[in-house]
N, C-alpha and C positions, 0 to 999 in steps of 0.2 A: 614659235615653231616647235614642232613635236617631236621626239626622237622618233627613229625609225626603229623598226621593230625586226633586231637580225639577232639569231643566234644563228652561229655556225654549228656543224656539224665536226669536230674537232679531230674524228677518227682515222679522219681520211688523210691527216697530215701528218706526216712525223715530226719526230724531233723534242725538247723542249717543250711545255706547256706557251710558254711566251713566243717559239719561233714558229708553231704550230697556229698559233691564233694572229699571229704577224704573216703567215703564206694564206690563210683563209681569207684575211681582210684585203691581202692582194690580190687572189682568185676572184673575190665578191665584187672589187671596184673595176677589173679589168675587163668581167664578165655582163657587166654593168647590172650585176646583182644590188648594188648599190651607185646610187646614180650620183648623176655630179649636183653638188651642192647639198646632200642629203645630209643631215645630223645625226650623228652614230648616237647609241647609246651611251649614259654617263660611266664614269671607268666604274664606280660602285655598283649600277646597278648590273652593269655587263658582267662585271668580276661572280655577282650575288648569284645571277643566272647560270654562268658557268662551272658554279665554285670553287675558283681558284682566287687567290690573294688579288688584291686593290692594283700590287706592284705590279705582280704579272701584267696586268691588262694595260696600264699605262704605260711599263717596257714598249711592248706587243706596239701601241699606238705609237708611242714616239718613233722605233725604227720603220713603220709605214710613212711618218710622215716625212722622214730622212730621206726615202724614195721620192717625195712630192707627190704622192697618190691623197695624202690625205694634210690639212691645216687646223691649225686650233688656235682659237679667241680667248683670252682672259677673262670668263663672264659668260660666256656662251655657249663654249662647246666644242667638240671634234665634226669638221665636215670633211666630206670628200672632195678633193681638189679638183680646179676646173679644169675644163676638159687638156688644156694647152699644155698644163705642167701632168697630166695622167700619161699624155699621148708622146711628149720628149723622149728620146732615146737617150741613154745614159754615155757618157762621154767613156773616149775608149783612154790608152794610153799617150795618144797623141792627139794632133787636131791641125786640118791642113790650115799654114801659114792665115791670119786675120790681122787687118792692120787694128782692126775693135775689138780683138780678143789680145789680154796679156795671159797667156800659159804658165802658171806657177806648178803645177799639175808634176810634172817630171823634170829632173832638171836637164839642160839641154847646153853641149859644149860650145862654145865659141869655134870661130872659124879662125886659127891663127896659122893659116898656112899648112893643115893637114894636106891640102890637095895637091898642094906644090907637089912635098915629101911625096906622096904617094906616086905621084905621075915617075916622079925620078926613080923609083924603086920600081914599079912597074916598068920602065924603057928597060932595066937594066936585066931583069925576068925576062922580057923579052928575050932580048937579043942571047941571052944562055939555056935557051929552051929547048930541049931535047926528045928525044924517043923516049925518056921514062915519063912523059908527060902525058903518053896512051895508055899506063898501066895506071892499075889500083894504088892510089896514095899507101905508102907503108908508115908503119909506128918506126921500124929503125931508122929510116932517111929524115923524121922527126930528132934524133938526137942532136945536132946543134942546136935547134928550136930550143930542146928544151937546157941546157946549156945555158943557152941565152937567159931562159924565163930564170936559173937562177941568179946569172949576173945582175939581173933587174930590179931582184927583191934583196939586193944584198944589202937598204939601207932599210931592210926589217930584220927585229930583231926575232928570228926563228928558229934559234938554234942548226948545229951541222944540220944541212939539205947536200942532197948531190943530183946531177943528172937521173939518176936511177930512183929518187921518189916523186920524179913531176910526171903530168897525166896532162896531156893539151888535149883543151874540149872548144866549143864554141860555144863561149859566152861563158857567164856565171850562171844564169838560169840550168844551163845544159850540165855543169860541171856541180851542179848542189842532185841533180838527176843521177848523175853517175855514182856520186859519194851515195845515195839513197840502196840504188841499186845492188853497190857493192858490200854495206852494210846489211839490210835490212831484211831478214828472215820470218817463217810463220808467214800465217792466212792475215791477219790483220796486228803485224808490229806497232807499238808506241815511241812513238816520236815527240820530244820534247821540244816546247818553240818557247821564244819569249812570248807574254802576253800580246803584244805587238809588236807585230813582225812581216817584213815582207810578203807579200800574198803569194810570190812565187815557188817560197816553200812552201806552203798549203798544197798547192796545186801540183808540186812532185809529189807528195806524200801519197795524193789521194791517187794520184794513179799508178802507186804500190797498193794502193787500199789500208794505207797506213794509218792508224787514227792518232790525229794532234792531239798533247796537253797542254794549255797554257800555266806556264810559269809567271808568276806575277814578279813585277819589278818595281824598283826606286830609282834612287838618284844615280845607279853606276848600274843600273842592268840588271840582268837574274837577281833576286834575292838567294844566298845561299839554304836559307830556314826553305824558300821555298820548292829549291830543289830538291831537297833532304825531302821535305814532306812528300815530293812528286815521287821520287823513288821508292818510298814506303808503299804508295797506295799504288801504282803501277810498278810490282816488281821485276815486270818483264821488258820494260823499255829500254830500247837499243840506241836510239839515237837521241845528243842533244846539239840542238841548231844554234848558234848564238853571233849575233855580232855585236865583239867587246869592243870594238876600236872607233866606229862612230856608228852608236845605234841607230837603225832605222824603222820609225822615224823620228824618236824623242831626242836625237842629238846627245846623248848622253856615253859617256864613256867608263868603263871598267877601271878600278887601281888597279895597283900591283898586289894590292894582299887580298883583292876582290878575284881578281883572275886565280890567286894560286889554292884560295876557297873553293873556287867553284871545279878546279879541277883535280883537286885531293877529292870533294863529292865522286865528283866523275869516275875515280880510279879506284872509290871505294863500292860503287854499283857497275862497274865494267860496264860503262857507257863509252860508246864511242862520240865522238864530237866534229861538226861541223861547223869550223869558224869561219866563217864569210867575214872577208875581207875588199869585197869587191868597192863599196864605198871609204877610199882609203884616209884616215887624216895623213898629211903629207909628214914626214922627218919624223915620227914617234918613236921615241927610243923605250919606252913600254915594251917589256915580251911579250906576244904574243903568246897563244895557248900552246902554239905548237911547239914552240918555246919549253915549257911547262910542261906537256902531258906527249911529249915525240913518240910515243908508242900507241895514243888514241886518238890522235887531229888529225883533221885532214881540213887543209889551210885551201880554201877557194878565193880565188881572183881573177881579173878579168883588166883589160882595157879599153873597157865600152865610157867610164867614168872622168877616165882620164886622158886617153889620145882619142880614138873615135865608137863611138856603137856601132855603125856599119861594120867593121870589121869582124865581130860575131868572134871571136878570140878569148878564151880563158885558159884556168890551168889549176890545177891543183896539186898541193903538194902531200904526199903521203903522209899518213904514219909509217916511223921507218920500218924498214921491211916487206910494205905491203903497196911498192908501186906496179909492181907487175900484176897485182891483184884489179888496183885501180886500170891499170891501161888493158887489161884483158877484156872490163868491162867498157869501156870504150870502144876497144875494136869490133866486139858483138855489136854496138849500135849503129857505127859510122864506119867501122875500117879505120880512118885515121883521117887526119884536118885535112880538105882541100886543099893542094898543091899553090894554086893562090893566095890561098889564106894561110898558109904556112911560109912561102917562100917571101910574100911582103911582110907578115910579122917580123921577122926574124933580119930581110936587110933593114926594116926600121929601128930595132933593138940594137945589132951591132953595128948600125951606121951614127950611130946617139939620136938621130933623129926622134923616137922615140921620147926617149928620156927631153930632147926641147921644145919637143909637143906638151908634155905633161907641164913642163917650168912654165912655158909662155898661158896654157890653159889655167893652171892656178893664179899666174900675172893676172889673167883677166877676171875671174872667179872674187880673189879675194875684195877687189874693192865693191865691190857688189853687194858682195856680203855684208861688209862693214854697212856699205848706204841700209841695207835693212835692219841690221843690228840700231843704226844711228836713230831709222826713224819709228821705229817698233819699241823703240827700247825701253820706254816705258810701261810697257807690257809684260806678262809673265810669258819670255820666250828663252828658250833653250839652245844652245846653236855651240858650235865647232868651231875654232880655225880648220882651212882646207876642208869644210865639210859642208855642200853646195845644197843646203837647206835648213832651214830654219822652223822648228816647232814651237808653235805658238797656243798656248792656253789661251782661251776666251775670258775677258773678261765680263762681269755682273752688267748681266742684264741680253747677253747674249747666248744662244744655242749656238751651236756649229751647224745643224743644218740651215738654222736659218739665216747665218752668217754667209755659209757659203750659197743660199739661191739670192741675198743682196749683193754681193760680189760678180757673182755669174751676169745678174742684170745689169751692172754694167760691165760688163767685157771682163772679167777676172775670174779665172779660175784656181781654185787648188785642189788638196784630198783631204778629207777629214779623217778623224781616226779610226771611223770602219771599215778603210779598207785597208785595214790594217789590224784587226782583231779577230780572233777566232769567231763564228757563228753563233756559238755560247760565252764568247768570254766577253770582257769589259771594253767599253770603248769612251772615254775621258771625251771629256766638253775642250776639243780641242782640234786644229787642223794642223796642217804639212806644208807650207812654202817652200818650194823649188826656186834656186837661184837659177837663171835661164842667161845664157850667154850670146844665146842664137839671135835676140831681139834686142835692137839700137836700146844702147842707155837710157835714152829719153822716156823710151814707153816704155823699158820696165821701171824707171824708177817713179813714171804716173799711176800706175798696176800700184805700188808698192803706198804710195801718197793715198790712190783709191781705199787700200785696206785702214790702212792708218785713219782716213777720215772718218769709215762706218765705224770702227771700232771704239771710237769717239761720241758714235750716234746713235749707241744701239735703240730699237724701235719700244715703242711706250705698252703695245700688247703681245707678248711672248706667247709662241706658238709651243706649249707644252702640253 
């Protein structure tokens, strides 16, 4: 078979040399410029024809074929994938209930009685519901709320908080938007992320028009060298994102002489800092940033992790001084929390209800954990106590994309680590296991046996 004869036209794509020639090869097979089964050009001669590096074009190739748009043989070559895997739609953040799908994908709470608590909290709403329940929800009628939210976090170590530096938002996603907002100044601010980091900050930045850095990391997170050097070369960056307490997703956690590094950095380049805290390890007696730097953290959390996500609940705790700053930007977007979603928060919190949701939800969480720890363990995996997923490096002889499309064929899903990497930055030969609470024992711990066994089997011709 003969290669096919394609050069793109490069100009029409922005970005990167490699993500530019990675959108064209997408355009080409989608447009059915290049047809199914067809043999791309060899990475040298395509590199020769473009004249950019060997790398570039193998990058470019591998994250096409991440997508399943395109396959490669050991001996033969890059082809265009058949039509089946061009035509798939890419899986969202959920996926409705399968009894032949196990979901590792997100992790997902157990049922331990949330519905009960909640029905009982809701009669008691009820029956005390009044004429302020026709007006606009207010930030002051919020103040035992937030009260509560700090009775809640009083087994974190955060230094003095009070009433007057919490911010109730809904959710963590909306509460990392608010912290963006109320920092982030200029036509186009720099934003500092870990190298791998929740997609969700990406996605507030950009609709400040903010543009990410990645910070490169090890074994406890940021590297400090590597912050030092971010703030040299972008000396205008305002914001730094970071979650020290259980990174997402390498499972990895910050010391105490790493934490008080990285925020001497911080208070030597007037950065402000965004610690997400919303995936919590349970009992940490670690100080947190805000802890350490109470004039430039703003401490976000949520109980989508720990009692339910439907509830849409978060909160952030100021840098002292600047909660009225916080909640002023909040009330420009929302006015203040739903009356629902305020008045159940808050009897679930001061009824402890709350607090026996989280206990019983980690009862169930951890042994789960462990069954993956136990049967993974042999592997280079990364993981938490209380921290409901597990990072798993691939071992020789396997990719991650094409670990996870042998996985997905038979019923197993997870994330790999692109989506979870900047566009230009690094994404490791490695995926994301969600511990999932939602789905009987049984089938996740055959989900988990599934993984185990490929990982044992990797295939004899690598698609690289």
């Amino acid at each position: 078979m003969t290669d096919t004869i394609w050069q793109p036209d490069l100009s029409q794509f922005a970005g990167p040399k490699y993500m530019a020639l990675a959108d064209a090869l997408r355009s080409a097979v989608r447009e059915g410029e290049l047809t199914e089964g067809a043999r791309l050009p060899t990475v040298r001669n395509l590199a020769w024809r473009l004249k950019m590096t060997p790398g570039t074009v193998a990058r470019a190739y591998q994250m096409v074929m991440q997508d399943g748009l395109l396959s490669g043989e050991v001996g033969r070559g890059t082809f265009v994938a058949a039509t089946a895997a061009k035509a798939k739609a890419p899986h969202g953040l959920y996926i409705e209930p399968d009894t032949k799908v196990v979901d590792l994908g997100a992790p997902q709470l157990p049922d331990v009685g949330q519905g009960v608590a909640f029905a009982r909290a809701l009669r008691g709403i009820a029956d005390r519901m009044g004429p302020d329940w026709l007006t606009y929800p207010s930030q002051r009628a919020e103040a035992p709320l937030r009260t509560a939210v700090v009775d809640w976090l009083s087994d974190r170590v955060l230094g003095p908080i009070g009433t007057e530096d919490v911010v109730l938002v809904n959710g963590g996603q909306n509460a990392i938007s608010v912290v963006m907002q109320a920092c982030l100044r200029g036509e186009k601010p720099i934003v500092l992320l870990e190298d791998l980091a929740y997609s969700g900050v990406r996605h507030a930045a950009a609709l400040l028009r903010a543009e990410p850095v990645a910070l490169e990391m090890d074994g406890e997170g940021v590297r400090p060298d590597a912050l030092e050097a971010a703030c040299r070369r972008h000396s205008t960056a305002q914001l730094l994102c970071l979650t020290p307490q259980g990174q997402n997703p390498t499972a990895v956690s910050m010391g105490p002489e790493r934490r008080a590094a990285i925020t001497r950095i911080a208070r030597a380049h007037d950065l402000q800092i965004v610690e997400d805290d919303c995936y919590s390890v349970a009992k940490s007696q670690l100080p947190q940033l805000r802890a350490l730097a109470p004039e430039r953290t703003w401490y976000v959390g949520s109980l989508s992790k720990s009692v339910s996500a439907a509830l849409r609940f978060g909160y952030v705790v100021c840098p002292t001084g600047k909660g009225e700053t916080g909640r002023m930007v909040a009330q420009h977007a929302f006015f203040a929390l739903a009356r629902p979603v305020s008045d159940l928060c808050l009897d679930l919190i001061v009824s402890g209800d709350a607090e026996k949701i989280r206990a019983s939800v980690q009862a169930e969480l951890a042994p789960r954990l462990q069954m993956v720890v136990n049967m993974l363990g042999a592997y280079d995996i990364s993981w938490l106590p209380g921290l409901p997923f597990v990072w798993l490096r691939m071992p020789r002889g396997w990719r991650a994309s094409s670990f996870m499309r042998a996985a997905e064929a038979e019923g197993v899903l997870m994330r790999s680590s692109d989506t979870y990497a900047l566009n230009h930055g690094r994404a490791p030969n490695a995926v994301r296991l969600a511990v999932s609470g939602a789905m009987p024992r049984p089938r996740f711990e055959a989900g988990i046996a599934t993984i185990a066994r490929l990982l044992s089997n990797p295939p004899q011709e690598l698609s690289i």
